[in-house]
C-alpha positions in Angstrom: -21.1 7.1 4.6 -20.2 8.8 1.3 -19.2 7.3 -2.2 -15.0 7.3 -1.7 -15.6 5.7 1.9 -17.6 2.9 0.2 -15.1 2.5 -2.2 -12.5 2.1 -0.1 -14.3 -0.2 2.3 -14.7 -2.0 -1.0 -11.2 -2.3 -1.6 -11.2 -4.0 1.8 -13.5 -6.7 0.9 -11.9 -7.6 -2.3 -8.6 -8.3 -0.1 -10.1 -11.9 1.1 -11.5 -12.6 -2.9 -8.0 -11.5 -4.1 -5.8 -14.1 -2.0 -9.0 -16.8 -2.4 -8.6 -16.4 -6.1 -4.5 -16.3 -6.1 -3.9 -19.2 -3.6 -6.9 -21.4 -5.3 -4.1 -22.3 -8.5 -6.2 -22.9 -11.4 -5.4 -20.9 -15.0 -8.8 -18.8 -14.6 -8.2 -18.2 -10.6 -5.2 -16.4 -11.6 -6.8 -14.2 -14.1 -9.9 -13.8 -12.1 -7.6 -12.8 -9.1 -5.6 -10.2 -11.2 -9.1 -8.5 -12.4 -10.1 -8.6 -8.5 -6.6 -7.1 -8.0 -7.1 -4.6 -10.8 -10.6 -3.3 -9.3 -9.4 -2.7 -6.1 -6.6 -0.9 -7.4 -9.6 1.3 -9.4 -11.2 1.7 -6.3 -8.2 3.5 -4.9 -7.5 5.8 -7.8 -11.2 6.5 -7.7 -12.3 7.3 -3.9 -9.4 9.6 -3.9 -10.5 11.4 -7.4 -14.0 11.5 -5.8 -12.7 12.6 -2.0 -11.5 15.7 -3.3 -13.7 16.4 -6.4 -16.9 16.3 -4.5 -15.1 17.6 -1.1 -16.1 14.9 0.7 -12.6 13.8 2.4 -13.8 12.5 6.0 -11.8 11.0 9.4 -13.3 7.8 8.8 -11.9 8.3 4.9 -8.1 9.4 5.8 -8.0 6.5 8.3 -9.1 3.7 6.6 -7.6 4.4 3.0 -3.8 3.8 3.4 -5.1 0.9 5.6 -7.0 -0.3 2.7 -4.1 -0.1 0.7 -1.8 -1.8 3.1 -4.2 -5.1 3.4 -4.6 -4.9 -0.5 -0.5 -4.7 -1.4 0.5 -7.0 1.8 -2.2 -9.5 1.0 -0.9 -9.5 -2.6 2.6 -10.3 -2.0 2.4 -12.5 0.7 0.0 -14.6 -2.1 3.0 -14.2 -4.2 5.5 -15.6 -1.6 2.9 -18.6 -1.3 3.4 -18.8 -4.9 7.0 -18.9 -5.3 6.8 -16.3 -7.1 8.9 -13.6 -4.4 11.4 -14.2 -2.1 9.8 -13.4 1.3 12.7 -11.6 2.3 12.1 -8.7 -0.2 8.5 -9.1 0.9 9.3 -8.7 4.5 11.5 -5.9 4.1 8.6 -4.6 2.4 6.1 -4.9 4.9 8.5 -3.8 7.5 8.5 -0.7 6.1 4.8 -0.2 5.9 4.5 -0.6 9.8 6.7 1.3 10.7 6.1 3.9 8.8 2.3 3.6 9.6 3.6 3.4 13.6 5.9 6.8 12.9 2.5 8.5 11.7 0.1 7.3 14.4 2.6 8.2 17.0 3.1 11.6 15.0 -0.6 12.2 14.8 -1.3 11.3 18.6 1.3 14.3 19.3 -1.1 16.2 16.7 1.4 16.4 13.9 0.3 15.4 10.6 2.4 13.2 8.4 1.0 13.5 5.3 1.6 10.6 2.7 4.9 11.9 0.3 5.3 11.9 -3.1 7.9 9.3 -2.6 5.1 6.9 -0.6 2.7 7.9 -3.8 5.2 6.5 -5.8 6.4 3.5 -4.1 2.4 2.6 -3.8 2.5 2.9 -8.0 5.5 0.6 -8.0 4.1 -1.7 -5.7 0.8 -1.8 -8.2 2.8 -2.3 -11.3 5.7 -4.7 -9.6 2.4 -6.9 -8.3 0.8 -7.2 -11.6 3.9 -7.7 -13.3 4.5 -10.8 -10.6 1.5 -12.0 -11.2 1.7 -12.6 -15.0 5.5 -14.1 -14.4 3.2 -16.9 -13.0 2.1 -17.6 -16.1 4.4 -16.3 -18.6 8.0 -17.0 -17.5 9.7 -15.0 -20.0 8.2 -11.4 -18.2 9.9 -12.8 -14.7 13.1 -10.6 -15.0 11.3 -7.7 -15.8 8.9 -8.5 -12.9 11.8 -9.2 -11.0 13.2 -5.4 -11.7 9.9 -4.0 -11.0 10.5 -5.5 -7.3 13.6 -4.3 -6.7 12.6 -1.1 -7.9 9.9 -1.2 -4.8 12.3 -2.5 -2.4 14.4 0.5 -3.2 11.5 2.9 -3.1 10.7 1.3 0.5 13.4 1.7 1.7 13.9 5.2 0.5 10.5 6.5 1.3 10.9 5.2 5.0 14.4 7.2 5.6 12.3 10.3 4.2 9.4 9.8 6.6 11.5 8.9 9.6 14.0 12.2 8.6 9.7 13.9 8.9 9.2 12.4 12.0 12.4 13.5 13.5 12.3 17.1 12.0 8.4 17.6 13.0 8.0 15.6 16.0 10.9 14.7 18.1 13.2 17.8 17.3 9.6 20.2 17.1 9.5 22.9 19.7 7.7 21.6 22.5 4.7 24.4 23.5 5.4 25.7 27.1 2.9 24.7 29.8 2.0 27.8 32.1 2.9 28.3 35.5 
């Protein structure tokens, strides 16, 4: 156990305190829930700064984070569809795309190819961070609910996007890969 696992398996306990705080519906749940949302969201930034300043990236480190991530961003919008806040289709389509992509990578990496997260995941992760918080003060404050709106579609798009580039990686480095020869 090292400092950017315990930060990440920090970001996993805040997950059940984040929808607690969301789904509980009083004016300081809210604003407690979006602090809780914005620590967790430091805790990723930071166990990855951390990972690779100190050179302490481990297994137990590169499995758990994007998991961490998943439960944090999943549990956070499906709050949000409990709130009205989302149409759970968008959410869905969301979600979608996180398992599959996270199926194409385990399947990749029981064939012992790595798919390493894209700049285009990176990205729709930062979109999904800004589009939540953005959702989250719509609740309050109806006049930022277009923009918030905007910011959803934006991750839809980058969803979608990002999963066509990692099932084009999965196809290129894993089902169209030279097999290795057995000998004879």
């Amino acid at each position: 156990m090292n400092l950017p696992n315990a930060l990440t398996l920090l970001r996993i306990f805040l997950v059940p305190v984040l929808v607690t705080l969301l789904l509980t519906r009083t004016a300081n749940s809210l604003f407690l829930g979006m602090g809780v949302f914005g620590l967790a969201v430091l805790t990723d930034y930071l166990d990855g700064y951390f990972a690779r300043r100190r050179n302490q990236v481990t297994r137990l480190g590169i499995l758990l984070d994007p998991i961490a991530d998943k439960l944090l961003t999943t549990a956070a919008f499906i709050a949000l569809v409990e709130l009205d806040a989302v149409p759970a289709w968008m959410v869905m389509i969301i979600i979608g795309r996180e398992f599959a992509v996270t199926g194409l990578r385990n399947v990749a990496a029981g064939r012992g190819v790595l798919i390493p997260a894209s700049a285009l995941g990176k990205g729709k992760m930062v979109s999904q961070v800004v589009a939540i918080f953005l959702l989250l003060f719509a609740t309050r404050w109806p006049a930022v609910r277009v923009l918030a709106l905007g910011a959803l579609w934006v991750v839809v798009a980058m969803a979608l996007i990002s999963a066509v580039d990692y099932f084009r990686r999965f196809w290129k480095d894993v089902v169209r890969a030279p097999q290795p020869r057995t000998g004879a």
